[in-house]
C-alpha positions in Angstrom: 95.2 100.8 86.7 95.4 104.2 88.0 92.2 104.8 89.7 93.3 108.5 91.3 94.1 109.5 87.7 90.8 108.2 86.5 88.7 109.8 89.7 90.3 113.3 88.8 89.1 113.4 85.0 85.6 111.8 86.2 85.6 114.4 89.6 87.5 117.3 88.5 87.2 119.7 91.3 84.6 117.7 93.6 86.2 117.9 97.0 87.5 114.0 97.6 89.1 115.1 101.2 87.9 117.4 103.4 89.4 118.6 106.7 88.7 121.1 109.5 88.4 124.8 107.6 89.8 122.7 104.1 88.9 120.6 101.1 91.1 118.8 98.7 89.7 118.1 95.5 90.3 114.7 93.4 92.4 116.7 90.9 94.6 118.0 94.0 94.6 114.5 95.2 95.7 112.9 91.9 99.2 115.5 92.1 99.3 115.0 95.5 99.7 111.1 95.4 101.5 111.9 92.3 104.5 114.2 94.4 104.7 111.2 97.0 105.1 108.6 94.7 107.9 110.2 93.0 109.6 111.2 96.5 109.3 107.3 97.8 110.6 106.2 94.6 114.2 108.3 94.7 114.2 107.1 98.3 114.1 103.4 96.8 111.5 102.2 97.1 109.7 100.3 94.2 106.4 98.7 93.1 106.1 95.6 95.2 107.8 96.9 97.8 106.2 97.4 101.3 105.7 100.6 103.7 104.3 100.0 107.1 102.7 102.9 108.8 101.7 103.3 112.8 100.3 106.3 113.3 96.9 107.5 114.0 93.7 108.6 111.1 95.2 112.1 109.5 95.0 114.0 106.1 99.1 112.8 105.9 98.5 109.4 106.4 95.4 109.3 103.8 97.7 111.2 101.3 100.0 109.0 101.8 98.0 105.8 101.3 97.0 107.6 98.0 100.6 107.8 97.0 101.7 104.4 97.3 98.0 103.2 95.8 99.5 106.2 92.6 103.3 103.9 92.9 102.2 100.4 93.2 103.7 99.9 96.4 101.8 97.7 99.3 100.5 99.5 102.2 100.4 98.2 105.8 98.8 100.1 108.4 99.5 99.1 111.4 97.5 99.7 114.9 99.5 102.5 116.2 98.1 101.4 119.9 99.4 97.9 119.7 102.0 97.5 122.8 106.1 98.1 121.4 106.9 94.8 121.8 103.8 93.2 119.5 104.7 96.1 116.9 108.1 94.8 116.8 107.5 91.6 116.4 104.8 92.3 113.2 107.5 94.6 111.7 109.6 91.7 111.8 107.5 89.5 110.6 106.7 92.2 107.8 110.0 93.6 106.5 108.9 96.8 105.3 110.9 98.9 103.3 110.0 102.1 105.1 108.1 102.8 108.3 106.1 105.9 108.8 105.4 106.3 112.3 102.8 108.7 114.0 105.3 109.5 117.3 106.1 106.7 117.8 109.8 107.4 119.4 110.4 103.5 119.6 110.0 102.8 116.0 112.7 104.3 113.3 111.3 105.9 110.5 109.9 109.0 108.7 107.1 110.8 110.6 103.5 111.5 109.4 105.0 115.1 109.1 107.4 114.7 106.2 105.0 113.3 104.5 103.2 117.1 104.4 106.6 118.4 104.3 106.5 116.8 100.8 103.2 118.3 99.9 104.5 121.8 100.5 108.0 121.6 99.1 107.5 119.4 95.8 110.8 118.4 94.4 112.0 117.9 91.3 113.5 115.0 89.6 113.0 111.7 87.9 109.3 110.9 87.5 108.4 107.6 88.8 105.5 107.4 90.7 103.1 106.2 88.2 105.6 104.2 85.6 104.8 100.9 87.1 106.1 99.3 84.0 109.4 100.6 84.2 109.7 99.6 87.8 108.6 95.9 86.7 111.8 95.6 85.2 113.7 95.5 88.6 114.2 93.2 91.1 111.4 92.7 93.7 110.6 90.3 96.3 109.9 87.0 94.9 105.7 87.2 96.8 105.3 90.3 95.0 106.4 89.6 91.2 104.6 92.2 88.4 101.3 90.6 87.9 98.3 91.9 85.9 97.2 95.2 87.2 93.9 94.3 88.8 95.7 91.4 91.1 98.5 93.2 92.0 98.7 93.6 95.7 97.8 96.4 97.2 97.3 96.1 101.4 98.5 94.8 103.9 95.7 94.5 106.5 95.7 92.7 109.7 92.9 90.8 111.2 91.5 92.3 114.4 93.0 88.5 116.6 89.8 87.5 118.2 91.5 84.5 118.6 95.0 83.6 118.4 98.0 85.8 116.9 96.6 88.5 114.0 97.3 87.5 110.4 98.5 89.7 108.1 95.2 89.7 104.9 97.3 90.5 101.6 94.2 92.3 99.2 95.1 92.8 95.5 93.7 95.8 93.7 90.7 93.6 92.3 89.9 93.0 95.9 89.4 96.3 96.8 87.6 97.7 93.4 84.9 94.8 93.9 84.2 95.3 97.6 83.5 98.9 97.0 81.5 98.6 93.7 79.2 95.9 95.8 79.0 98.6 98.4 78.1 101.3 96.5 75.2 99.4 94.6 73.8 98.3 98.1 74.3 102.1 99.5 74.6 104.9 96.6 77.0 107.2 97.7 78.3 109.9 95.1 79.0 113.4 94.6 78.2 115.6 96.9 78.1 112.9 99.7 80.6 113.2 102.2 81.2 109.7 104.4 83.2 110.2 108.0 86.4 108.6 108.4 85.6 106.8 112.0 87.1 103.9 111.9 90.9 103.6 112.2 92.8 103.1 108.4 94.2 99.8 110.2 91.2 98.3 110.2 89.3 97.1 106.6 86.2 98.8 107.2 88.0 102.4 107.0 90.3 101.4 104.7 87.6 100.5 102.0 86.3 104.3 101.9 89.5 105.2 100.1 87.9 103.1 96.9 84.8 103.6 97.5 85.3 107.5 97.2 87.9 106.8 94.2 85.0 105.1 92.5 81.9 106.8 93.2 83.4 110.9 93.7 82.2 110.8 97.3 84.5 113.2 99.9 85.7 111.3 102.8 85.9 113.9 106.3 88.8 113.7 108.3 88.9 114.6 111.6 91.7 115.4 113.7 93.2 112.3 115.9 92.0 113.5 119.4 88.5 114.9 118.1 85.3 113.4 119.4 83.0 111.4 117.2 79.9 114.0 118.5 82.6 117.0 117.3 82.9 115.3 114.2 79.1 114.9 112.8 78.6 118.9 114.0 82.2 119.7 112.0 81.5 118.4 109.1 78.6 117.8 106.0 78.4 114.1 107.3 75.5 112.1 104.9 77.4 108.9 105.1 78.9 107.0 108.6 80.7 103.5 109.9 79.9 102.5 113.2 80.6 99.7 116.2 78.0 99.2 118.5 79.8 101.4 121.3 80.0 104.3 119.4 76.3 104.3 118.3 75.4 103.9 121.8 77.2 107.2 122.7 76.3 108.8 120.3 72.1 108.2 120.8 73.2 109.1 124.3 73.7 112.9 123.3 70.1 114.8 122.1 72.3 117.0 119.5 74.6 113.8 118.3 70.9 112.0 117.5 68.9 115.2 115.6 72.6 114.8 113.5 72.5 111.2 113.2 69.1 110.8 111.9 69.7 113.8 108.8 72.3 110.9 107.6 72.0 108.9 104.6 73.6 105.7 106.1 74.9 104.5 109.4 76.1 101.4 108.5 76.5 99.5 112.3 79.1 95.9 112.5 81.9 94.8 114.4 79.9 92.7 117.0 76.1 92.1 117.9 74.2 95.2 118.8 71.9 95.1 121.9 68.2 94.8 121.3 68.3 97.7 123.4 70.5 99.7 121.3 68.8 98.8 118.0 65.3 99.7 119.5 66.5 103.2 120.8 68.1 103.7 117.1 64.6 103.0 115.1 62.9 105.2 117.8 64.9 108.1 117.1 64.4 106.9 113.1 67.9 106.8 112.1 68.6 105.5 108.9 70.4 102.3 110.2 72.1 99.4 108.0 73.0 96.5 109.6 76.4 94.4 108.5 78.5 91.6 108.4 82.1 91.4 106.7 85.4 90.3 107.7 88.8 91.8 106.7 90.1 88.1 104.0 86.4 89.5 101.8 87.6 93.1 102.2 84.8 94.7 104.3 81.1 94.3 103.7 79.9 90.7 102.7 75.9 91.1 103.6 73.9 94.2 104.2 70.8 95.5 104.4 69.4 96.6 101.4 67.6 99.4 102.5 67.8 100.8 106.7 66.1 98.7 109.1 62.5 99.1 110.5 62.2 96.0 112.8 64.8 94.0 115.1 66.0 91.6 113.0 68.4 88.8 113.4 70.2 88.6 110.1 72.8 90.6 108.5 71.0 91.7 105.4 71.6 90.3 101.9 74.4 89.0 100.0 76.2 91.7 98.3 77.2 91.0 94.6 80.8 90.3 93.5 80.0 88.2 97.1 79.5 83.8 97.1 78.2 82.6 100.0 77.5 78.7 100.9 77.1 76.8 104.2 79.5 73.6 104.8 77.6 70.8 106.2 78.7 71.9 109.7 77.4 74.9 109.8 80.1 77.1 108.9 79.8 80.0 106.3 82.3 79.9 103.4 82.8 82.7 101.0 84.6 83.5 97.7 84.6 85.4 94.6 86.3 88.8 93.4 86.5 90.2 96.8 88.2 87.4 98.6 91.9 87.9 99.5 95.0 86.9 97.9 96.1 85.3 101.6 97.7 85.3 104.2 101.8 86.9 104.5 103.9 84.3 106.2 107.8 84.4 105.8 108.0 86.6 103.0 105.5 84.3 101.0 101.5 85.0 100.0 99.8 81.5 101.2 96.4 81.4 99.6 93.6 80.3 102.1 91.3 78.5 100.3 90.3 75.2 99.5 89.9 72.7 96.3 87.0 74.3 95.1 88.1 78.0 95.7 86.0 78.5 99.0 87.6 80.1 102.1 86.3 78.7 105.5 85.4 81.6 107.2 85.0 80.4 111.0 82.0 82.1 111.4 78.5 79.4 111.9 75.2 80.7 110.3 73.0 80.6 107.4 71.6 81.6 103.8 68.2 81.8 103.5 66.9 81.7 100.0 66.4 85.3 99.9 70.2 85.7 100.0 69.8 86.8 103.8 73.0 86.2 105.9 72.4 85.3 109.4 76.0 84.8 111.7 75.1 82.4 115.3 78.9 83.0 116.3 82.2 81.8 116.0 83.0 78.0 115.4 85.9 78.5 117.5 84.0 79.9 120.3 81.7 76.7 120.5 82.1 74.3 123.3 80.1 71.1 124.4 76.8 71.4 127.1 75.1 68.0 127.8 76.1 66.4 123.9 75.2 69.9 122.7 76.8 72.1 120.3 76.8 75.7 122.1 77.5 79.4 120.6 78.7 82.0 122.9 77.0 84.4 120.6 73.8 83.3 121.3 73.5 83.8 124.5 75.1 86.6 124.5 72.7 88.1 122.2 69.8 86.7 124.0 71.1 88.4 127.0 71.2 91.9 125.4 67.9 91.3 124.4 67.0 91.8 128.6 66.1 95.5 129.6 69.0 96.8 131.1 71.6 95.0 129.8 74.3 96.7 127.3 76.8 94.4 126.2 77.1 90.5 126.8 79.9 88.1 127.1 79.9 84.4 127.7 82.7 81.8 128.0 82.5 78.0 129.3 83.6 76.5 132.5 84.0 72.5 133.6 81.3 70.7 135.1 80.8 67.2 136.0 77.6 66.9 135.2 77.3 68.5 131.8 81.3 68.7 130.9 81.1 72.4 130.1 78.2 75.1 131.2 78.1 78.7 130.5 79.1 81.6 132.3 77.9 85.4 131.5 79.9 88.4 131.8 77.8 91.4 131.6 77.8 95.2 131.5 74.4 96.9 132.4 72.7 100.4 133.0 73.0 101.2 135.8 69.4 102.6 136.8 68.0 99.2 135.0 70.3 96.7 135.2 68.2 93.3 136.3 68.9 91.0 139.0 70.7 87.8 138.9 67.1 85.5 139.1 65.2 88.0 136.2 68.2 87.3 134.2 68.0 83.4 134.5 64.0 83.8 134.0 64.3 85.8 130.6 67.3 83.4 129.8 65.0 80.0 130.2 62.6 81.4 128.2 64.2 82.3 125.4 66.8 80.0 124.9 66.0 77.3 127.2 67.5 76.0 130.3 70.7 74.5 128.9 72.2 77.4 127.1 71.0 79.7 130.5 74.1 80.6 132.3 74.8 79.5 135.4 76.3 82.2 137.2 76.3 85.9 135.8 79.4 88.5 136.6 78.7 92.3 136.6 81.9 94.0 134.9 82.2 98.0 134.7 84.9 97.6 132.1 86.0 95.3 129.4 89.2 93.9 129.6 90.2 94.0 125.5 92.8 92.4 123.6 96.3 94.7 122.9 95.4 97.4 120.5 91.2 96.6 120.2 88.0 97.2 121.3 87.4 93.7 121.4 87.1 91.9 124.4 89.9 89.2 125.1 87.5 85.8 125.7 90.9 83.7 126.5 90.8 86.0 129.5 87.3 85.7 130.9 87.8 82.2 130.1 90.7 81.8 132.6 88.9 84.0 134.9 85.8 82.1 135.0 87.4 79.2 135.6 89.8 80.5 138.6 89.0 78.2 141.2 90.2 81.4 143.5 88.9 83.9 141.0 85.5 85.7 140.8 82.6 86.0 142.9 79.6 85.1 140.7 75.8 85.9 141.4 73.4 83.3 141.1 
């Protein structure tokens, strides 16, 4: 299925990119994609194949992703900040035919910059980007055989390694298509929309505005690499925007970056548990705010809110269709249906995830209420033992950002004889309101009882994060925590 070809007949000359003083139209797209599939394919490189790219958001890099979407070749982006020696070792892992790199001068490859070169000197010669057939006929790796259209694969996207080693999430096409149709039903977005590209093309949730724009003829904005997400909303006709908690929260910081925010369609807010704090402020200043919860194996989005909040709420929103959803006696929230992943790469080889009955287990604990409404209580990883009682890190944690003052909340267990394991609370706080250790176990006992309270509370100015994310590394607090020589905790 060529879904550029099919976006420029339906879009015509409807901007699809647009950049700082440019737009590129979904008929300009459709040749463009067209150009870099031919080049790749007198370079060698054939459907099935794989290109891994590590280089930062860029009009080159979206082109480019276009062009191998237009050649039937798998894209893996790659988080260009990930430290040389982990990149090496998921190249390795990967065997891509080509890298495209970003400046990176470890890595070998072709640069973000040929790929424009490309754009501006089309050449001439046998016409292969879009003759998937044709290119069936050769010989391709034995994971990545010629397979209906729809399950092709298409991406290569790691997960963000809250835990453990990243694993590389192979989507087919089908995966992609559904994701963004169950998106687009929840949160219209069309023509004359335009939805800003702020979160990295490594991750799932930017990747997915690539078909959601392909299906729907909304223009995604590019910024330039370096610009500031304030800079951005200003730059450009933003209507439609992807946020992580820390980025809303500087935003509603700035007067200007608020009056911007709340002209918006849709600010559609996951990644982590947002502060009570942070939600409150955001439904003061009335922006339009949809709350989320996905993962990268279902594509992006798996619940939503139909419509943007008015209240704190505690769930995710609703299931989105092309979305199944059950709860395993346990607790644990397992998913399948059109969006779901093929599975995960390992050795060459596409090992599907799922169980007998088709259900991947998703790690995640929570619940469906019979309105369809998702609610996540953390990760079943995470859990450890209190006193013969099952305990969620993400509780707390959220209970904790619930306190005036507090920003962002993090909470790992340490031994004790009495209990076996008690909990320990890392937390960042404003400054001017940031409570005391006693308010904090006050607020705690009350709202989730005296157990789950954590017994010592540790002030941090910054996060320590795992290589290449935002996300903080909880191995790391855990080993703190539990330094007998470590850190000096406040009661």
């Amino acid at each position: 299925m060529d879904i550029i070809g099919q976006a420029a007949v339906r879009f015509g000359n409807s901007p699809m990119l647009r950049m700082a003083g440019k737009t590129i139209s979904f008929i300009e797209c459709d040749k463009q994609a067209h150009q870099i599939a031919n080049n790749l394919c007198r370079r060698g490189i054939d459907t099935g194949d794989i290109v891994a790219i590590v280089a930062p958001n860029s009009p080159e890099i979206v082109q480019l992703l276009l062009g191998l979407l237009k050649a039937g070749i798998i894209a893996a982006p790659l988080n260009n900040r990930f430290p040389d020696e982990r990149l090496s070792r998921t190249l390795e892992k990967l065997r891509p035919r080509l890298i495209v790199t970003g400046g990176k001068e470890s890595l070998t490859g072709i640069s973000a910059a040929t790929i424009a070169s490309i754009l501006d000197h089309p050449s001439h010669g046998k016409e292969c980007g879009t003759t998937l057939e044709e290119s069936a006929k050769t010989d391709t790796p034995p994971a990545f055989e010629k397979v209906e259209a729809m399950e092709r694969p298409v991406t290569i996207i790691h997960t963000s390694a809250s835990s453990g080693e990243a694993k590389a999430a192979v989507h087919s096409f089908a995966n992609h298509w559904y994701n963004a149709l169950g998106s687009n039903e929840n949160i219209p977005f069309g023509e004359g929309d335009c939805w800003l590209l702020s979160l990295p093309l490594y991750h799932i949730g930017g990747y997915s505005l690539l078909f959601r724009s392909l299906i729907s003829g909304g223009a995604l904005a590019i910024a330039e690499p370096d610009e500031r997400l304030d800079h951005s909303l200003q730059n450009f006709p933003i209507s439609h925007l992807s946020l992580v908690p820390t980025q809303l929260y500087r935003l509603l910081a700035d007067q200007k970056s608020t009056a911007l925010l709340r002209r918006l369609k849709a600010v559609l807010l996951g990644g982590s548990a947002a502060p009570k704090s942070l939600i409150e402020e955001a439904l003061r200043q009335d922006i339009p705010l949809y709350l989320s919860y996905g993962s990268t194996e279902m594509g992006s989005q798996i619940a939503t809110t139909p419509e943007p909040i008015r209240t704190i709420q505690q769930n995710s929103g609703q299931l989105l269709p092309y979305r199944e959803l059950s709860v395993a006696k346990d607790g644990e929230l397992l998913v399948k249906g059109p969006c779901l992943f093929q599975g995960y790469l390992r050795d060459g080889v596409i090992q599907p995830q799922t169980d007998r009955e088709g259900w991947f287990h998703t790690d995640d604990i929570g619940s469906l209420s019979e309105k369809g409404e998702v609610t996540v209580l953390g990760r079943k990883d995470n859990m450890f033992i209190s006193g013969g009682e099952n305990i969620h890190p993400e509780e707390i944690e959220r209970a904790l950002m619930m306190i005036e003052g507090v920003l962002e909340a993090l909470v790992v267990p340490i031994p004790d004889d009495e209990y076996g394991q008690r909990p320990v609370a890392f937390i960042q706080s404003i400054e001017e309101e940031k409570p005391d250790g006693q308010a904090i176990i006050e607020a705690m006992q009350t709202m989730v009882g005296k157990l789950k309270t954590p017994t010592r509370s540790v002030r941090v100015e910054q996060w320590v994060t795992l290589p290449g994310s935002q996300k903080s590394d909880r191995a790391w607090y855990r080993k703190e925590a539990s330094a007998p020589s470590g850190l000096f905790l406040e009661p």
